[in-house]
N, C-alpha and C positions, 0 to 999 in steps of 0.2 A: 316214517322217517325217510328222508329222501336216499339215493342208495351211494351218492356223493359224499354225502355228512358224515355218514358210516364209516366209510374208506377211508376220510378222513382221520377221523376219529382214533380208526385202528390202528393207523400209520403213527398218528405222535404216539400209542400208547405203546408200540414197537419200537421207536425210538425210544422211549421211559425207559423200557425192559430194558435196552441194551444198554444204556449210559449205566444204569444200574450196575449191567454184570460187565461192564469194563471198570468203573469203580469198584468193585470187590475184587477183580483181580489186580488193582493197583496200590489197595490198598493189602492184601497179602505177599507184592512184590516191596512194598516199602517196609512191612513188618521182617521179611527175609533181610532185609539189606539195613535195617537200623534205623529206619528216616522216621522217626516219631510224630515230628510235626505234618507232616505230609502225608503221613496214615489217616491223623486226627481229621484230617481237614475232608478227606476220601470219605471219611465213616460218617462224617457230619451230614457230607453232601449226599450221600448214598441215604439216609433216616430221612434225611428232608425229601429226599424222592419216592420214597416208601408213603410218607406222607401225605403226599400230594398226589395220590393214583387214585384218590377216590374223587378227582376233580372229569375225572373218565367218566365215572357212570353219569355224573350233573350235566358233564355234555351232555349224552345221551338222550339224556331226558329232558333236557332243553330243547334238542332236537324236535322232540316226538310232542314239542307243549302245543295246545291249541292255541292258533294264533286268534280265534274270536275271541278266545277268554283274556288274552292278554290284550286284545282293544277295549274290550269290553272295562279291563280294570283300570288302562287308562283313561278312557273315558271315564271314568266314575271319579278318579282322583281331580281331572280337569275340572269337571260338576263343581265336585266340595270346594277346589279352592277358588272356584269362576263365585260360588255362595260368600261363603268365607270372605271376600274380598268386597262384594255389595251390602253385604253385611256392615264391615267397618266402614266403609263409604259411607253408608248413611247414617250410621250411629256419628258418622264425623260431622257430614253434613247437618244433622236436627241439631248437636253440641254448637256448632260454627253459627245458627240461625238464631239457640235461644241466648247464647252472649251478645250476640249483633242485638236482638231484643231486649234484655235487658240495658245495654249499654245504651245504644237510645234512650230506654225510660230513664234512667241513669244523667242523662245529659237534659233530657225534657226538665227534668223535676231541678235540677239544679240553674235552670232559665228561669222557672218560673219562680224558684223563691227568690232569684239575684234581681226580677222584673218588680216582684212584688216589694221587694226591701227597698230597691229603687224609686219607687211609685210611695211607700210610706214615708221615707225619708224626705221625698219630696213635698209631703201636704204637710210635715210639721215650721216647715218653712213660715209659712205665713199664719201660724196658729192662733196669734193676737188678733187680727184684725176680723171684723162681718164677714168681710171677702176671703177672710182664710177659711170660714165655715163653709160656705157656697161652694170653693174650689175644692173642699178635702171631701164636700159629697160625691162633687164631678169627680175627684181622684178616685173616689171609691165606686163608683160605679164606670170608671173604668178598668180601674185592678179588674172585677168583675169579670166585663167584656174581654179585658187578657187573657182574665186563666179560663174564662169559659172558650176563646179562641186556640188557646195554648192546648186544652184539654180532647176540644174537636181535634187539631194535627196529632196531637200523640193518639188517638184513635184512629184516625186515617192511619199514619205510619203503620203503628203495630196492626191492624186489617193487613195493608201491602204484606207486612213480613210476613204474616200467617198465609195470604194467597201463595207468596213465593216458598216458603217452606213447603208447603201442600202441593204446590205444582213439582219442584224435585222428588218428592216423595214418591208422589204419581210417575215420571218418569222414570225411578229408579224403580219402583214398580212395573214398568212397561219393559223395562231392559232384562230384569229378571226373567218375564214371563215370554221371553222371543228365543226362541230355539237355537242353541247352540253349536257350533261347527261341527260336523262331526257326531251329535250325538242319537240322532234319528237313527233307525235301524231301518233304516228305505234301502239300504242296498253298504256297498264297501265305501269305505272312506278313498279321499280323491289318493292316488298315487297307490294304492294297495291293493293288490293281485286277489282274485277271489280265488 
């Protein structure tokens, strides 16, 4: 303990003592002289100061704390909540990829039945005539061509999502794993006195 803190120390706890025993002799001058409310008030503040002397030794001992253990518990709190926080980051981020995912498949699939009902509708058109059988093959063999094209982009797509999910993963992986301010024990932290 330094020999300053001490001094300190002892000095407010000399001031304590004394306000104390100036309030019990104020409070047996207002009991000699009648003043009831003004006693009460003495005995209350005087219990409350009796109270509060044991905030003396927590100095003390505050004084005397190892300051490596109190960086050290800092640092550890900074840790959990630096985890804690990448943590929900990427629980938010994977949630935020597989609705954008879904919701694409979600919009694909609703193209391709509105293409296809489109494309049926269209070959009952001419269902009476030779030419309407010729055209509902070509119709059907391009439905075909559609959802097999419609089918290749929704594969492409959902591939992209899954690269771009995997690549944030990966970086939120690389951010994890890079050393944090302060938390190397290479020496003291910037501003802090060894």
């Amino acid at each position: 303990m330094l020999a300053n803190q001490n001094l300190l120390i002892e000095t407010m706890q000399a001031g304590h003592r004394h306000t104390e025993s100036v309030l019990s002799l104020l409070t047996k001058a207002c009991a000699k002289m009648a003043v009831s409310d003004v006693e009460a008030e003495c005995e209350q503040l005087r219990s409350v100061l009796k109270d509060t002397d044991s905030m003396f030794s927590t100095l003390r001992d505050a004084s005397t704390a190892d300051l490596s253990q109190v960086l050290q518990d800092v640092k550890k709190y900074a840790s959990d909540v630096v985890s804690a926080e990448s943590r929900e980051l990427q629980a938010s981020l994977s949630q935020k990829a597989q609705s954008t995912e879904s919701d694409m498949t979600d919009r694909f699939k609703k193209l391709e039945s509105r293409v296809l009902s489109e494309l049926a509708s269209g070959g009952t058109e001419d269902a009476g005539s030779g030419a309407g059988l010729s055209r509902k093959a070509g119709d059907s063999q391009l439905m075909k061509k559609v959802t097999n094209r419609i089918s290749d982009f929704e594969a492409q797509v959902s591939s992209q999502l899954q690269m771009m999910s995997t690549d944030i993963e990966k970086k939120i992986a690389f951010i994890n794993s890079q050393p944090r301010a302060g938390s190397g024990s290479d020496g003291p932290a910037a501003g802090m006195d060894s």
